[in-house]
NUVO-490120 format. One record per residue (C-alpha): residue in one letter; chain; z, y, x. Coordinates in steps of 0.5 Angstrom, whole numbers, m for minus. Example, Ala and Ser with C-alpha at 12.3 -4.5 7.8 and 13.67 -1.06 7.14 Angstrom:
BEGIN
<r><res>a</res><chain>A</chain><c3>16</c3><c2>m9</c2><c1>25</c1></r>
<r><res>s</res><chain>A</chain><c3>14</c3><c2>m2</c2><c1>27</c1></r>
This chain:
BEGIN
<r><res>x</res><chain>A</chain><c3>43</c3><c2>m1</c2><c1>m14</c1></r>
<r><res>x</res><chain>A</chain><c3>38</c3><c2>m4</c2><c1>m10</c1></r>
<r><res>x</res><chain>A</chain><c3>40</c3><c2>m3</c2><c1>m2</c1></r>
<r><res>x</res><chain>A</chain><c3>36</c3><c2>m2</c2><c1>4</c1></r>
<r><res>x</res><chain>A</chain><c3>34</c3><c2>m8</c2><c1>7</c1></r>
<r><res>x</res><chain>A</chain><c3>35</c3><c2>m10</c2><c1>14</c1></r>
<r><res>x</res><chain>A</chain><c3>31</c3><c2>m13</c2><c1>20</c1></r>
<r><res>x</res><chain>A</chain><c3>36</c3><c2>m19</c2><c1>19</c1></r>
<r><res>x</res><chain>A</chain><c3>34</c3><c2>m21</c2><c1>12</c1></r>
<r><res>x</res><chain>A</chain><c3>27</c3><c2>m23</c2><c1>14</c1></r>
<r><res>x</res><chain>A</chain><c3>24</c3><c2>m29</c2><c1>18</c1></r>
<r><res>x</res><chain>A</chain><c3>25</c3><c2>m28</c2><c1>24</c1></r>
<r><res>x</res><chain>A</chain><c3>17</c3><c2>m30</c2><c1>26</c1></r>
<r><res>x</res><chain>A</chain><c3>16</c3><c2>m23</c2><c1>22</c1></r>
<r><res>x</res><chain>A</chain><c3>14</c3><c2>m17</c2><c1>26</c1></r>
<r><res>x</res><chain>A</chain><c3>16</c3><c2>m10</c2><c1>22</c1></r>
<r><res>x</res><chain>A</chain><c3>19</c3><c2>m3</c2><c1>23</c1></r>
<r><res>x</res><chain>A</chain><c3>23</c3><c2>m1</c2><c1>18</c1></r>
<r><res>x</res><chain>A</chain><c3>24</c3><c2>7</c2><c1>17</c1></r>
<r><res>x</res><chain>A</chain><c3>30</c3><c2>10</c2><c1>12</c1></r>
<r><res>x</res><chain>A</chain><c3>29</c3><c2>15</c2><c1>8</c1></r>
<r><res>x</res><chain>A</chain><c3>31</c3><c2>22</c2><c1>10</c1></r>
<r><res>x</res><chain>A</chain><c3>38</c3><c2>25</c2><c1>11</c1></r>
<r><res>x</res><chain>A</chain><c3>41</c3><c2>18</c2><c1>8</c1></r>
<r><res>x</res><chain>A</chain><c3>39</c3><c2>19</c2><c1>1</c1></r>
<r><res>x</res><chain>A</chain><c3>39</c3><c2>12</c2><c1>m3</c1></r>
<r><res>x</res><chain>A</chain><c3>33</c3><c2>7</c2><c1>m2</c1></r>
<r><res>x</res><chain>A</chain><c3>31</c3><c2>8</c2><c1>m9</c1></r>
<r><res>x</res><chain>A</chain><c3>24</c3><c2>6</c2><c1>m7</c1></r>
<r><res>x</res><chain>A</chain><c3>21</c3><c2>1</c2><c1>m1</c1></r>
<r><res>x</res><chain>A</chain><c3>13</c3><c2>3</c2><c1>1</c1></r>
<r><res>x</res><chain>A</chain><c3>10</c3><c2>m2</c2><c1>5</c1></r>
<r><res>x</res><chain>A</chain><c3>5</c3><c2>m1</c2><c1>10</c1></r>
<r><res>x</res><chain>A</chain><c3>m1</c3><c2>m5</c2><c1>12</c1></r>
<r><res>x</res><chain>A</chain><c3>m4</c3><c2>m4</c2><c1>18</c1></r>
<r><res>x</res><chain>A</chain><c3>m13</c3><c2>m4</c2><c1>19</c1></r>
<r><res>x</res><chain>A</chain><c3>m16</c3><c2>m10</c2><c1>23</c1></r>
<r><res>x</res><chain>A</chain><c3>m15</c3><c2>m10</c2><c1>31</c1></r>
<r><res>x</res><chain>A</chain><c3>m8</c3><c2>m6</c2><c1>30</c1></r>
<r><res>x</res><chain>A</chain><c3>m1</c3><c2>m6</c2><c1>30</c1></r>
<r><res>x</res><chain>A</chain><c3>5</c3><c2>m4</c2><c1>25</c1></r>
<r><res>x</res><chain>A</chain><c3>6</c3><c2>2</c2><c1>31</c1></r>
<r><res>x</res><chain>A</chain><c3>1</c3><c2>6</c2><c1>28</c1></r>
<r><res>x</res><chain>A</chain><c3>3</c3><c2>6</c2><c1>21</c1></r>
<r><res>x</res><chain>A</chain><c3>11</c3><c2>6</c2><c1>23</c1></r>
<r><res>x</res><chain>A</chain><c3>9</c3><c2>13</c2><c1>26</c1></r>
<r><res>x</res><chain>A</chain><c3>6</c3><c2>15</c2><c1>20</c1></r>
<r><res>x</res><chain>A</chain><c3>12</c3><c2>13</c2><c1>15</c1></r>
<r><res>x</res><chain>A</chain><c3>16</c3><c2>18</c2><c1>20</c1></r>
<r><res>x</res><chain>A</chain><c3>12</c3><c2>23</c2><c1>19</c1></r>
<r><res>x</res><chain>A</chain><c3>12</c3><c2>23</c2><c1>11</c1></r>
<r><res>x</res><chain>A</chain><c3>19</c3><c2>22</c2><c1>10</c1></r>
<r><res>x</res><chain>A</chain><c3>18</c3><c2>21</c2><c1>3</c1></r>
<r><res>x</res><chain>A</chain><c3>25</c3><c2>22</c2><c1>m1</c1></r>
<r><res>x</res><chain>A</chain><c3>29</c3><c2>17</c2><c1>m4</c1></r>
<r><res>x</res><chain>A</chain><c3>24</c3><c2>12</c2><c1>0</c1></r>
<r><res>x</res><chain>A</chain><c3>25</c3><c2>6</c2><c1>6</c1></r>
<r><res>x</res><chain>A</chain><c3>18</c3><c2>5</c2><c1>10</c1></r>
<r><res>x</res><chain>A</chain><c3>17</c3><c2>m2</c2><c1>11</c1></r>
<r><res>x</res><chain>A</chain><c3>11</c3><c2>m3</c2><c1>17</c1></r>
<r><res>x</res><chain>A</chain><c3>9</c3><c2>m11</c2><c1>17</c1></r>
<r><res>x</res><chain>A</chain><c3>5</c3><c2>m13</c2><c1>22</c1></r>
<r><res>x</res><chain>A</chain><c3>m1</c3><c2>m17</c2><c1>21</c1></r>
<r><res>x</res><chain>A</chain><c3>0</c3><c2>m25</c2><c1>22</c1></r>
<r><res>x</res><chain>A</chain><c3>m5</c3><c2>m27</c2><c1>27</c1></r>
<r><res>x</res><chain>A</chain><c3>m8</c3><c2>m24</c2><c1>34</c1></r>
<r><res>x</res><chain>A</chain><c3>m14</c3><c2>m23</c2><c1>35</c1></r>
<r><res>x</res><chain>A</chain><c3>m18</c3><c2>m28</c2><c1>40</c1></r>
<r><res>x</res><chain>A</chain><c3>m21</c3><c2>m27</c2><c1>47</c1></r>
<r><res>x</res><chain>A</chain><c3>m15</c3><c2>m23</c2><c1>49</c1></r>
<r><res>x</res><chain>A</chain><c3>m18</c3><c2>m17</c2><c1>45</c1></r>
<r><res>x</res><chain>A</chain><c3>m10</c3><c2>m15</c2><c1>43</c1></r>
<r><res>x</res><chain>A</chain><c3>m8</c3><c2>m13</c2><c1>36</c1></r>
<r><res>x</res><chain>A</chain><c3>m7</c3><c2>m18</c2><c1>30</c1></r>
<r><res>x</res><chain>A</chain><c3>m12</c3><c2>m20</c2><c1>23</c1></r>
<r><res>x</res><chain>A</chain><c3>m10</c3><c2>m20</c2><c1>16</c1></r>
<r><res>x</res><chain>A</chain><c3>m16</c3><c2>m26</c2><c1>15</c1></r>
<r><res>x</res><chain>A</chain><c3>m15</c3><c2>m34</c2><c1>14</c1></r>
<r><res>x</res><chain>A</chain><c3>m20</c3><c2>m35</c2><c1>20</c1></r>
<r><res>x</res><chain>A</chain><c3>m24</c3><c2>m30</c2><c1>24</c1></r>
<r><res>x</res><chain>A</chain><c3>m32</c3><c2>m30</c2><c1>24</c1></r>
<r><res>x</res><chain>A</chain><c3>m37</c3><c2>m25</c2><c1>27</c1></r>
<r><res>x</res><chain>A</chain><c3>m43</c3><c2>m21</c2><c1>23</c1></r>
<r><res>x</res><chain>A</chain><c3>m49</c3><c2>m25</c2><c1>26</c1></r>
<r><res>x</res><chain>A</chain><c3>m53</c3><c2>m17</c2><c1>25</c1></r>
<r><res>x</res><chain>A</chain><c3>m47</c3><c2>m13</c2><c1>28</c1></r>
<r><res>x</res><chain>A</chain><c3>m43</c3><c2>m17</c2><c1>32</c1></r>
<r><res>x</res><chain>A</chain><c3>m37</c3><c2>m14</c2><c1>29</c1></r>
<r><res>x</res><chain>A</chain><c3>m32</c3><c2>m18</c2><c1>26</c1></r>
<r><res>x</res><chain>A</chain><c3>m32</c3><c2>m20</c2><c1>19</c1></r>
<r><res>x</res><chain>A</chain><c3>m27</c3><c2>m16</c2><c1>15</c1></r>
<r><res>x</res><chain>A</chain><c3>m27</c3><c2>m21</c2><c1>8</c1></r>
<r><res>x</res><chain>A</chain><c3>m25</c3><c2>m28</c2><c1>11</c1></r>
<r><res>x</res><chain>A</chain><c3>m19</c3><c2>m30</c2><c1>6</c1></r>
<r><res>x</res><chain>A</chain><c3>m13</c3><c2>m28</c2><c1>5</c1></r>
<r><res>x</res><chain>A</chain><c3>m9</c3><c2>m34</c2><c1>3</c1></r>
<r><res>x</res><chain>A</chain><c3>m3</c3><c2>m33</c2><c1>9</c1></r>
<r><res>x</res><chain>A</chain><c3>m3</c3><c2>m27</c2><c1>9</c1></r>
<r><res>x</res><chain>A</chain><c3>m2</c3><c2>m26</c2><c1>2</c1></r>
<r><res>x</res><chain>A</chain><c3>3</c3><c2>m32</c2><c1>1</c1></r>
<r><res>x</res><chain>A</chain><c3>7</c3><c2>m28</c2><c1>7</c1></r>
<r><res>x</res><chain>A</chain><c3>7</c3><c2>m22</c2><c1>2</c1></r>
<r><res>x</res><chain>A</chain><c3>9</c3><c2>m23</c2><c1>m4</c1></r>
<r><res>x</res><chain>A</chain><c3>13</c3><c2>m30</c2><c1>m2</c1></r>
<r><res>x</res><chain>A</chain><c3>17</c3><c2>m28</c2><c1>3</c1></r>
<r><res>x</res><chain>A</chain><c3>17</c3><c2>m20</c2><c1>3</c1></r>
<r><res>x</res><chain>A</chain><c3>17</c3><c2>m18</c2><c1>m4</c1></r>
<r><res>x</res><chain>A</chain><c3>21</c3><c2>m25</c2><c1>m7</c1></r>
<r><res>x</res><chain>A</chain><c3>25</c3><c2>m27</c2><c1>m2</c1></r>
<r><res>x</res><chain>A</chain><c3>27</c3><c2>m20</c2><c1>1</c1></r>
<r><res>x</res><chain>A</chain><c3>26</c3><c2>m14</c2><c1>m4</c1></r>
<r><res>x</res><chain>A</chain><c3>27</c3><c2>m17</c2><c1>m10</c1></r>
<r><res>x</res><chain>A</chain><c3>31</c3><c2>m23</c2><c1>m9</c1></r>
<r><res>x</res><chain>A</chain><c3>37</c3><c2>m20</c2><c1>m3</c1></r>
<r><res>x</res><chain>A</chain><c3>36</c3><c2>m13</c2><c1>m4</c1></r>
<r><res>x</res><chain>A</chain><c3>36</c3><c2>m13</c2><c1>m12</c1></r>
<r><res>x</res><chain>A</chain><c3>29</c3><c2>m8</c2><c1>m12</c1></r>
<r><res>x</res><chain>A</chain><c3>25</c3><c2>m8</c2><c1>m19</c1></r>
<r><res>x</res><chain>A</chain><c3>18</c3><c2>m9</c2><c1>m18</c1></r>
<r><res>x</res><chain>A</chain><c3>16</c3><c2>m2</c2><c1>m20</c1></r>
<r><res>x</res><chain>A</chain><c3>20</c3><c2>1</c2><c1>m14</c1></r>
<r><res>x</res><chain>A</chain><c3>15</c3><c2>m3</c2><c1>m9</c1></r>
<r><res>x</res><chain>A</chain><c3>9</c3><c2>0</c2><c1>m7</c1></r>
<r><res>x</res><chain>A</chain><c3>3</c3><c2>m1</c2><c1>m2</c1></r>
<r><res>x</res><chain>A</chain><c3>m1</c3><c2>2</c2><c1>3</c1></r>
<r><res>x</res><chain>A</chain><c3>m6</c3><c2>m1</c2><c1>7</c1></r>
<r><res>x</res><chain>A</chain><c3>m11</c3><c2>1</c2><c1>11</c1></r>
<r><res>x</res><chain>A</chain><c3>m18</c3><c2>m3</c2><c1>11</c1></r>
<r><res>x</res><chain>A</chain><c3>m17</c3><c2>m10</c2><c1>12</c1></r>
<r><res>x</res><chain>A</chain><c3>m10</c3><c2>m9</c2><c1>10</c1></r>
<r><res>x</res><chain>A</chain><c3>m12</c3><c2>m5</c2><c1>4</c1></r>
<r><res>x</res><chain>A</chain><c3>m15</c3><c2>m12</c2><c1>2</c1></r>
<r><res>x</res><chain>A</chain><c3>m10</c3><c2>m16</c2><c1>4</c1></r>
<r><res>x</res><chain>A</chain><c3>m4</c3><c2>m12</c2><c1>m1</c1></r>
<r><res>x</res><chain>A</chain><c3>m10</c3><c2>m12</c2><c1>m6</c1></r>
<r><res>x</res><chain>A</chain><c3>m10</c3><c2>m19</c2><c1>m6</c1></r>
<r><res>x</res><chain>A</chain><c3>m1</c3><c2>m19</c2><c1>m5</c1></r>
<r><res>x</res><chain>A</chain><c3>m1</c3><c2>m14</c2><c1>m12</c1></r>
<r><res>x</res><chain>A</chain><c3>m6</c3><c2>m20</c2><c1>m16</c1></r>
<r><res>x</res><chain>A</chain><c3>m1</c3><c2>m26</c2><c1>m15</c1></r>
<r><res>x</res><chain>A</chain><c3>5</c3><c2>m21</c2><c1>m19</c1></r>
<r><res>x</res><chain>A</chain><c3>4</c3><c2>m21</c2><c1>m26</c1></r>
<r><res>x</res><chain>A</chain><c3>10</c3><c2>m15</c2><c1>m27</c1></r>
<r><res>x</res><chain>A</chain><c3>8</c3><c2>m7</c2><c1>m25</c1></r>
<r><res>x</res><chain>A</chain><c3>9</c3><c2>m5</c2><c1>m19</c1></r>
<r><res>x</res><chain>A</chain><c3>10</c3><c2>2</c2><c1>m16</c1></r>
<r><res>x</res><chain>A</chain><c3>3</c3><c2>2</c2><c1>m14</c1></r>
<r><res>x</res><chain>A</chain><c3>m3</c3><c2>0</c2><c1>m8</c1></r>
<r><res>x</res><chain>A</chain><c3>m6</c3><c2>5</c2><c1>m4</c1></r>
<r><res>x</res><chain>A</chain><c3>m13</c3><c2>3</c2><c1>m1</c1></r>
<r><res>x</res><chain>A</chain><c3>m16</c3><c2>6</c2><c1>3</c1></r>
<r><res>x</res><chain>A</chain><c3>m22</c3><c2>3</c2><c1>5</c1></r>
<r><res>x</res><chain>A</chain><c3>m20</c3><c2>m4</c2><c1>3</c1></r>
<r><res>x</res><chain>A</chain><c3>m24</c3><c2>m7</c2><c1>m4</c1></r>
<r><res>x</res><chain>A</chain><c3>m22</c3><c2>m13</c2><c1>m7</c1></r>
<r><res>x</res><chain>A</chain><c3>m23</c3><c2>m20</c2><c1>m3</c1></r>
<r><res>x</res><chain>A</chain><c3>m29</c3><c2>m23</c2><c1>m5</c1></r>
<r><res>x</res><chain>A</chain><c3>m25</c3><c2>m30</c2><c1>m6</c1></r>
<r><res>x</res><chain>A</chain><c3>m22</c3><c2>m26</c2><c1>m11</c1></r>
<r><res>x</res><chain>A</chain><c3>m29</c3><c2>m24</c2><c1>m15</c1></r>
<r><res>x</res><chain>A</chain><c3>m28</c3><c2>m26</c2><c1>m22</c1></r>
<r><res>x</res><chain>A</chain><c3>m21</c3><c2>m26</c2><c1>m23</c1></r>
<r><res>x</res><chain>A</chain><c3>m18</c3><c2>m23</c2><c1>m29</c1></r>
<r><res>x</res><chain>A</chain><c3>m25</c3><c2>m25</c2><c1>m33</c1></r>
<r><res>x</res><chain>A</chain><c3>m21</c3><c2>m28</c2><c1>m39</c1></r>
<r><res>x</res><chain>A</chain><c3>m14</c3><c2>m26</c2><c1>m38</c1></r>
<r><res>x</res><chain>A</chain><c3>m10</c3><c2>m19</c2><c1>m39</c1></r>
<r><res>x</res><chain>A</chain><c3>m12</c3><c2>m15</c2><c1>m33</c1></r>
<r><res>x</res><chain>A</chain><c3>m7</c3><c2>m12</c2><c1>m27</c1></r>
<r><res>x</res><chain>A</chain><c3>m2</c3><c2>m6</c2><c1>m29</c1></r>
<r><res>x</res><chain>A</chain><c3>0</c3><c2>m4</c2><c1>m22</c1></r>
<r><res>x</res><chain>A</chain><c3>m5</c3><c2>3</c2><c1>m22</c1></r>
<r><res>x</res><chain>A</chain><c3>m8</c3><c2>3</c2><c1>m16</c1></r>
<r><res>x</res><chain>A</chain><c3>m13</c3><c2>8</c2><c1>m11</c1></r>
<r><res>x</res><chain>A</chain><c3>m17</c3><c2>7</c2><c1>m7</c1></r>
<r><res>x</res><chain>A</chain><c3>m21</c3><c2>12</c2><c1>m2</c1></r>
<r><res>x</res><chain>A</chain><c3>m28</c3><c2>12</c2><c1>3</c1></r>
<r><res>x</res><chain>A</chain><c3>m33</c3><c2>16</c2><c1>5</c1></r>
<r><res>x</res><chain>A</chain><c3>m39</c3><c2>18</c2><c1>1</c1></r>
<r><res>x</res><chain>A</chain><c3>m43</c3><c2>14</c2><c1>6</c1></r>
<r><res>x</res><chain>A</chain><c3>m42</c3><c2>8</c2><c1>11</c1></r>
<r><res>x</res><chain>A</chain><c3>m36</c3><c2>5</c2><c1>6</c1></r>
<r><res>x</res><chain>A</chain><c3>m34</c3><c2>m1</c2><c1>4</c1></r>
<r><res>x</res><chain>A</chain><c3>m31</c3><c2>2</c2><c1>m3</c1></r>
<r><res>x</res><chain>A</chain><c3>m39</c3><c2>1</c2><c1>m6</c1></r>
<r><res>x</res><chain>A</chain><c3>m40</c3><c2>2</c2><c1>m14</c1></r>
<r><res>x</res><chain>A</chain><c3>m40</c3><c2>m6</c2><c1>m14</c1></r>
<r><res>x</res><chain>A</chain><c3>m34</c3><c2>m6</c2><c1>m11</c1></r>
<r><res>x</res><chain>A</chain><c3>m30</c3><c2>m1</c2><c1>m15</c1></r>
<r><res>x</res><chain>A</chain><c3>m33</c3><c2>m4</c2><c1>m21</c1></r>
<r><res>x</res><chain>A</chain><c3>m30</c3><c2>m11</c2><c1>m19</c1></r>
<r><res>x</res><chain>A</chain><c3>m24</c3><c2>m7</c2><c1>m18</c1></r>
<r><res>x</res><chain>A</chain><c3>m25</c3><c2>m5</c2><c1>m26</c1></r>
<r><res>x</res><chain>A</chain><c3>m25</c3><c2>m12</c2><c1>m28</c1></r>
<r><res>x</res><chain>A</chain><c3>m19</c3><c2>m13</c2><c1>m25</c1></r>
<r><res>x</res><chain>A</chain><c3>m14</c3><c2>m8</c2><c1>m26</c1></r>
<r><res>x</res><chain>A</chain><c3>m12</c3><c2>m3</c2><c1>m32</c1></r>
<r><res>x</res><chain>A</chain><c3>m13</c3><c2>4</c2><c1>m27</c1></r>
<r><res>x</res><chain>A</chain><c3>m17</c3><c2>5</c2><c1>m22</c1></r>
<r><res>x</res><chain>A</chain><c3>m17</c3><c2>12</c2><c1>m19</c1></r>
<r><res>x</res><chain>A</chain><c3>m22</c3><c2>12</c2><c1>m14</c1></r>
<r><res>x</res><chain>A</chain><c3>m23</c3><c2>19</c2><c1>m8</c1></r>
<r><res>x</res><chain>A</chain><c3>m29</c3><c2>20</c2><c1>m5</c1></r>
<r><res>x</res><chain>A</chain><c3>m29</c3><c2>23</c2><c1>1</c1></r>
<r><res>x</res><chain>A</chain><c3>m35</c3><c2>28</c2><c1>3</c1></r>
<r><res>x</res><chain>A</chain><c3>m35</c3><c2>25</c2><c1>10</c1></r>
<r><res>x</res><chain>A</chain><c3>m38</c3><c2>18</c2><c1>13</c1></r>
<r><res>x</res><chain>A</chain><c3>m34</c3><c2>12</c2><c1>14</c1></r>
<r><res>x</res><chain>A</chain><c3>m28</c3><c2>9</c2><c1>11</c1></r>
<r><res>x</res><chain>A</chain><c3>m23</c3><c2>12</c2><c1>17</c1></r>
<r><res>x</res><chain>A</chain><c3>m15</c3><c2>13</c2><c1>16</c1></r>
<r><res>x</res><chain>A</chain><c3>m14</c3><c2>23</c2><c1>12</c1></r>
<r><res>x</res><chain>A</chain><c3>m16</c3><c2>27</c2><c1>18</c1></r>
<r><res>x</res><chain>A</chain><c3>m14</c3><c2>33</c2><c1>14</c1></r>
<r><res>x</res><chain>A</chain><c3>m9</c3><c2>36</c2><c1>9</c1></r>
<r><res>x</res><chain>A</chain><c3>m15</c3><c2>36</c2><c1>3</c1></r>
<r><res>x</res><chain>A</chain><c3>m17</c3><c2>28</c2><c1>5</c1></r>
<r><res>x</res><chain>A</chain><c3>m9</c3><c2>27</c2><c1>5</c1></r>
<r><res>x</res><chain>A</chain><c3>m7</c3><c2>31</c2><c1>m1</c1></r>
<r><res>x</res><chain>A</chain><c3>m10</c3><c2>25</c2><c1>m6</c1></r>
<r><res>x</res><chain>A</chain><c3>m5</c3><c2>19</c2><c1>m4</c1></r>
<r><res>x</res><chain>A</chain><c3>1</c3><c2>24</c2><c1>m3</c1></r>
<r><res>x</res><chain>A</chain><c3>m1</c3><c2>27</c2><c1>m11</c1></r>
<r><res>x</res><chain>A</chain><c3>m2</c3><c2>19</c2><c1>m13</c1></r>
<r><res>x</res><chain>A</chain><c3>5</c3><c2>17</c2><c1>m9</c1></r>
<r><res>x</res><chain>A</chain><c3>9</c3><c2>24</c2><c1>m13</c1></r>
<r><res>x</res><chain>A</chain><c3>7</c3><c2>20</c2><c1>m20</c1></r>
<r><res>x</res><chain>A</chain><c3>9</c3><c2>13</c2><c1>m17</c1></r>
<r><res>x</res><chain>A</chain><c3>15</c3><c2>14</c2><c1>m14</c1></r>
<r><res>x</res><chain>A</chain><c3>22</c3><c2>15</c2><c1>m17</c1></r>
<r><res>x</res><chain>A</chain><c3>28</c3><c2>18</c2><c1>m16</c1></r>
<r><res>x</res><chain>A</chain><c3>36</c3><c2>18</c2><c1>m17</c1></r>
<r><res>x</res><chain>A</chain><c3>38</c3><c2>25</c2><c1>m15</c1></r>
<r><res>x</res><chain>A</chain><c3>32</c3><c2>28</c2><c1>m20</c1></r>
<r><res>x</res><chain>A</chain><c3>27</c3><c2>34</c2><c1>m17</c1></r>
<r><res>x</res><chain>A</chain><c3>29</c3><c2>38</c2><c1>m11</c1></r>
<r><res>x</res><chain>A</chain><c3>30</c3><c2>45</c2><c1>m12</c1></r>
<r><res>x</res><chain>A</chain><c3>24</c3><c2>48</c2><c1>m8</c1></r>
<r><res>x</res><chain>A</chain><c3>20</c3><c2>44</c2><c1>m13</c1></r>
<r><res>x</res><chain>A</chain><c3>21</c3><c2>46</c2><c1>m19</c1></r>
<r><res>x</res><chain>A</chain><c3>15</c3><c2>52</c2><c1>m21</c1></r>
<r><res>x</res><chain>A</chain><c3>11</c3><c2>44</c2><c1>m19</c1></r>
<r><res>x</res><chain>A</chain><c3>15</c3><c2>40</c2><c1>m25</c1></r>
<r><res>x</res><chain>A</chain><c3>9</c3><c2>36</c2><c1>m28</c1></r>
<r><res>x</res><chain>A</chain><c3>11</c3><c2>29</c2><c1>m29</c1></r>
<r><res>x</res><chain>A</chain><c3>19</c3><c2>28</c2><c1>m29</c1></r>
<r><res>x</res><chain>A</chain><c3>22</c3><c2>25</c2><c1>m35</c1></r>
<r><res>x</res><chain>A</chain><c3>28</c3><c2>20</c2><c1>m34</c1></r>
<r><res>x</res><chain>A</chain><c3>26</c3><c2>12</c2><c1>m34</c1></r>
<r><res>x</res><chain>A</chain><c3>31</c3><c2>6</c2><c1>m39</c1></r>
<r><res>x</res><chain>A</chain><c3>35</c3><c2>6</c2><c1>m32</c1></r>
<r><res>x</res><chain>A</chain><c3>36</c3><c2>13</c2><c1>m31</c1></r>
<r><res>x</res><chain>A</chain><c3>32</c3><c2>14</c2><c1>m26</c1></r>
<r><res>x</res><chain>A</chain><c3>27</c3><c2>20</c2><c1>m26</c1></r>
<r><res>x</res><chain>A</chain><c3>19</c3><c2>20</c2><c1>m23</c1></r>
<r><res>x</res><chain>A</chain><c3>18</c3><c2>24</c2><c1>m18</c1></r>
<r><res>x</res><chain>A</chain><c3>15</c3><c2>31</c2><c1>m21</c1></r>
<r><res>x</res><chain>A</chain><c3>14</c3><c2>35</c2><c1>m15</c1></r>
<r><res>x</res><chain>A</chain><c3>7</c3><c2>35</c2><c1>m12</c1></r>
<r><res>x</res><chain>A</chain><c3>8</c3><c2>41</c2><c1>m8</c1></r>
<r><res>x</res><chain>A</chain><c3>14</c3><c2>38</c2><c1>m4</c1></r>
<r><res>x</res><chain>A</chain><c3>11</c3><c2>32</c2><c1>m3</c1></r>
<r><res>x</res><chain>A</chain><c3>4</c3><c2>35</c2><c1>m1</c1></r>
<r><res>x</res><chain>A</chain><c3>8</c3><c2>40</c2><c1>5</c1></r>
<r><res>x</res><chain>A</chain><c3>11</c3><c2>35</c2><c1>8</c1></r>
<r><res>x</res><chain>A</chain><c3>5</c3><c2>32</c2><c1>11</c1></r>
């Protein structure tokens, strides 16, 4: 049975949170945060206390390079470059570190290799810049893993023809951004569709690619979050009148059946 991980098991370079699952229960699954450009771990460390997802360890990875000029926050990309139009900052500048940090020294070194987790009890959660960043991470990985949660975040444009000739990518993904003003385009979600077998893809009835403002934005993630993670003590007893995807794995473990018990926790 894989352990929670420890704040000691990683390098010592790397800054993160780690939030256990609720009342004790077993870490059958770890969920791995990533923040947006310009922010820190904090944010979405408060966001992981306020899910308390069942059976499942939070791990909030802070992104690993500052922002210049003193702007504070920290940046996902291999360089920083600025939009000759908007004068913005440029979300899509590579993510060949980052993603080097992701699967190497978070997923194999730590949750793999010390913590003796399977691939399919992984899963990800990144928000803009670090919704590209986790999409980049789950490419390098050929086993399934638990699932990749973007919002706001398409695939990095270095990776634009990936998969052309090869098997496409099992880890099922969602992706989510505003009916307009979203980087989540047609020609996004199609680039999406070249390169992983499922797709689920929301449309918010709003403008931009901003983080769930209310329970109907949320109720899509947590619904994808109830199919993908699983679970040793099986369905909680308040949750049995939701009991729509429950079934035992090869190694005992049951998938999370209850869309209602997830949903009411938010």
């Amino acid at each position: 049975m894989p352990r929670q991980p420890r704040s000691s098991d990683f390098e010592a370079n790397l800054q993160l949170a780690i939030i256990p699952p609720p009342a004790s229960q077993p870490p059958v699954n770890v969920l791995v945060f990533f923040h947006g450009l310009g922010d820190t771990k904090d944010s979405f460390a408060q966001l992981a206390q306020q899910l308390k997802l069942p059976e499942t360890v939070c791990i909030c990875l802070q992104a690993p390079s500052p922002l210049p000029f003193d702007l504070g926050g920290f940046h996902w990309g291999d360089d920083i470059t600025f939009d000759q139009f908007t004068e913005t900052m440029d979300y899509d500048t590579g993510f060949e570190k980052s993603y080097r940090i992701i699967s190497g020294e978070i997923v194999e070194k730590v949750l793999l290799g010390k913590c003796e987790y399977k691939p399919r009890n992984i899963l990800f959660f990144g928000f803009g810049q670090g919704g590209m960043a986790a999409i980049a991470a789950t490419l390098n990985f050929k086993n399934e893993l638990g699932g990749v949660v973007s919002i706001g975040g398409p695939l990095p444009s270095s990776l634009l023809g990936t998969n052309d000739n090869e098997s496409k990518n099992q880890t099922p993904i969602i992706v989510l951004g505003g009916a307009s003003g979203s980087l989540i385009t047609q020609s996004a979600l199609t680039s999406l569709k070249r390169v992983f077998k499922a797709v689920e893809y929301v449309k918010w009835p709003r403008e931009g690619d901003g983080m769930p403002r209310n329970r109907e934005e949320m109720i899509p993630v947590m619904k994808f979050l109830a199919r993908r993670l699983q679970s040793r003590s099986g369905v909680p007893g308040d949750a049995t009148e939701s009991v729509q995807y429950a079934h035992k794995t090869d190694d005992g473990i049951e998938e999370f059946s209850t869309k209602r018990h997830l949903i009411e926790i938010i």
